[in-house]
N, C-alpha and C positions, 0 to 999 in steps of 0.2 A: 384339198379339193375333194369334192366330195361325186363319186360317179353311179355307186350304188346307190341303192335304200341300207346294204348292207355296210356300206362305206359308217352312213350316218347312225347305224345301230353303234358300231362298234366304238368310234368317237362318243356316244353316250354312255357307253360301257366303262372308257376311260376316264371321264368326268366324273363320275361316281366312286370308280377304285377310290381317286386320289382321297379319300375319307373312311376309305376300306368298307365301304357299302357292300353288300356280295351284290353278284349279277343278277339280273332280272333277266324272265325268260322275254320271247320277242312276242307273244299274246300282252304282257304287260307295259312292253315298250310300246306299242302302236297305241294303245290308251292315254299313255304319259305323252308324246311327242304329237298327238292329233292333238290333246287339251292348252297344251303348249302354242300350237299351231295356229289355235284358234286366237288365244290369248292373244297373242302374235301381231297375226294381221287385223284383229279388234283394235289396238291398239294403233297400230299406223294409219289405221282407215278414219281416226278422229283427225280433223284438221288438217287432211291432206293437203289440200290446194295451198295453203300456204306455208308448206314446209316440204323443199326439192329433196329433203333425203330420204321423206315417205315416199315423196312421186317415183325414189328410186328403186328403192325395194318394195314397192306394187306392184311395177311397173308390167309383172311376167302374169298380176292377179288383174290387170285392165282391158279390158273391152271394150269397143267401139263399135256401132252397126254401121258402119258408112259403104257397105260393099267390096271392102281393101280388106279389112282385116278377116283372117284366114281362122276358123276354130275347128278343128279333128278332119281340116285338109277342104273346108267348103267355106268362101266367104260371107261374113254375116251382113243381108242386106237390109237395108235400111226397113221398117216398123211399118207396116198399115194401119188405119183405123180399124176397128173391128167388124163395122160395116160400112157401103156406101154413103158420101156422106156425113156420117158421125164425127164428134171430136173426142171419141176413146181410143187409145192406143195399148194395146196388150203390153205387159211387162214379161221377161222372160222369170217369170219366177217361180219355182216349182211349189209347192201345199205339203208335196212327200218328199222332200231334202235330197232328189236326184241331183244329179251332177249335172243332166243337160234338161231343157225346155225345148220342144218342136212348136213352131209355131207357121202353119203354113206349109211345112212339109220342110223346113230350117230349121236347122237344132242350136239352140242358143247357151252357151255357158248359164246355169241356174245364177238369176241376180241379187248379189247385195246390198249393196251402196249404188244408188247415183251419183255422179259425178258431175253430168252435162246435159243438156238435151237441147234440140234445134229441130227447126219445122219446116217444111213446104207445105205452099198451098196453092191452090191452083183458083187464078182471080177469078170473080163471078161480080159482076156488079160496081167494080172499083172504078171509080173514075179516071183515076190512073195507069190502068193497064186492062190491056182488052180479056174480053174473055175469054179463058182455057189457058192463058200465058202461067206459066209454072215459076214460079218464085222461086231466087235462092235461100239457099239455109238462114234460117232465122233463130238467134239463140230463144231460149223459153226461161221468162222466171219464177222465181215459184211462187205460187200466190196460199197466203193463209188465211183461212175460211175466216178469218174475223177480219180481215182488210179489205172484201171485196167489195162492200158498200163504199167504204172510205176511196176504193183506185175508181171507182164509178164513177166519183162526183169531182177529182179531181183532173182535170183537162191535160195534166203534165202524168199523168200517172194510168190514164183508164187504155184498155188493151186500143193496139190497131194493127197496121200493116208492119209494122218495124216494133211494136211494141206487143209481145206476147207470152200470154200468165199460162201454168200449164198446175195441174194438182195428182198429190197421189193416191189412187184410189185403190186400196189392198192390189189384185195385181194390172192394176191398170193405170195408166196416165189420162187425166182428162186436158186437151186442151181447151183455154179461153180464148175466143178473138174478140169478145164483146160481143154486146145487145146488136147494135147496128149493122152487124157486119156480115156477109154475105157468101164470102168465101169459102172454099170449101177445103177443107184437110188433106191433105195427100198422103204425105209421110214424114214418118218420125227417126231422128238419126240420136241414140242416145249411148254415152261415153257414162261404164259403169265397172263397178269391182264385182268381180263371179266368186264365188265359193271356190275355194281350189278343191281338187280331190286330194282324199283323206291319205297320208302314208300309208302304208302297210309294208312289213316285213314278215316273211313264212318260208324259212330256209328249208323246208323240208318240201314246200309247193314252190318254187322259182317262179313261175307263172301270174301266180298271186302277189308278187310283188309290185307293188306302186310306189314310183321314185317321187321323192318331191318335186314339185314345181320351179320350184326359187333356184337362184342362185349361189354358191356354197357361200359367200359372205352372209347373206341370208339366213341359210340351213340352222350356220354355225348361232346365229341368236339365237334360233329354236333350238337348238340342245343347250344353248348354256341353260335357257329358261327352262327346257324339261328337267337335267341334273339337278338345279338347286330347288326347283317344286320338290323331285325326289326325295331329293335329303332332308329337306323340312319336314316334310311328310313322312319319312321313315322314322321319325324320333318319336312319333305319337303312335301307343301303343296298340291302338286300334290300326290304325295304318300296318303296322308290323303283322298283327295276327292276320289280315287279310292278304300279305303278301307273301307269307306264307303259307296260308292254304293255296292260293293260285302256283305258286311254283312247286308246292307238291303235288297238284295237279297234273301239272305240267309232265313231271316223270314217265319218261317208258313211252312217249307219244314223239 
């Protein structure tokens, strides 16, 4: 079990003995064990939907805005258009690789992957339902810019009240409802994977320590991954010269 950050330094420390690697300081371990990290959860995040053991160890990297789910103690509420009216939806994504997005005066986990998304809309003109009546959540699916002539002309396929195309526009969601349609966008509810924040280990600052996220069944992939990068990397003699300039560095600090 892992309860520190310092917990998971020193289990990376023990990975490496067993090949008689020497130790690396903990400026070089937060390097190795974030590139790992990434590697990591890049990897579970292909093909998640249909494989439950990714869903399982995401599960702590998954985000929801549906007003339930709690992020640094505030619930994230469901997505506005950007303005009255419009079918743009902001995406929580940062440009400068922060940890969190404000959007509204809500700070959103900075986003990676979609996952989901679903819409309400508030009827205007529908025959079916009077106006200003608020629609329940409607899934959205993703339309690609070289189908949309094609979903237009096909009657089993082109947007409507139950059927709705949404695209992604750097950090923005566009919804479609169609040519026809009259409606107006309310809000957007979208299920996505956040950036975790980076480890860090600095036993000389405590403060500055950041634990990981995940789970220690979790963690412990991420160190096996960072040990054996290591030792691969340690055999290439470039590799070697640079890691020991940094741990002489390191001396006397």
């Amino acid at each position: 079990m892992y309860s520190t950050v310092a917990d998971i330094y020193k289990d990376f420390l023990k990975e490496i003995k067993k090949s008689n690697i020497a130790s690396v300081p903990p400026s070089i371990f937060n390097i190795i064990i974030n590139d790992s990290y990434t590697l990591w959860y890049r990897n579970k995040s292909e093909e998640i939907e249909v494989n439950q053991k990714k869903q399982d160890d995401l599960k702590e990297l998954m985000v929801i805005t549906d007003g339930i789910f709690v992020f640094e103690g505030s619930p994230l509420i469901p997505l506005v258009p950007i303005s009255a009216g419009s079918n743009i939806f902001p995406l929580p994504k940062s440009n400068d690789n922060s940890y969190e997005v404000s959007i509204l005066g809500t700070y959103y986990p900075n986003y990676r992957r979609l996952l989901s998304v679903e819409f309400r809309y508030i009827y205007n003109g529908d025959p079916c339902y009077p106006d200003g009546q608020l629609s329940p959540w409607i899934p959205g699916k993703p339309l690609r810019t070289n189908q949309k002539s094609v979903i237009k002309k096909n009657p089993f396929r082109r947007p409507n009240t139950k059927n709705l195309y949404y695209q992604l526009r750097e950090n923005m969601i566009e919804l479609w409802l169609g040519d026809d349609c009259t409606n107006i966008p309310h809000s957007m509810k979208i299920e996505y994977i956040k950036y975790p924040k980076a480890i860090n280990y600095d036993p000389n600052i405590p403060v500055n320590n950041v634990m990981c996220e995940l789970q220690s069944d979790q963690i412990r992939e991420i160190v096996e991954i960072s040990a054996r990068t290591y030792l691969q990397e340690a055999t290439d003699p470039r590799y070697q010269t640079e890691i020991n300039e940094m741990v002489l560095g390191q001396k006397g600090k």
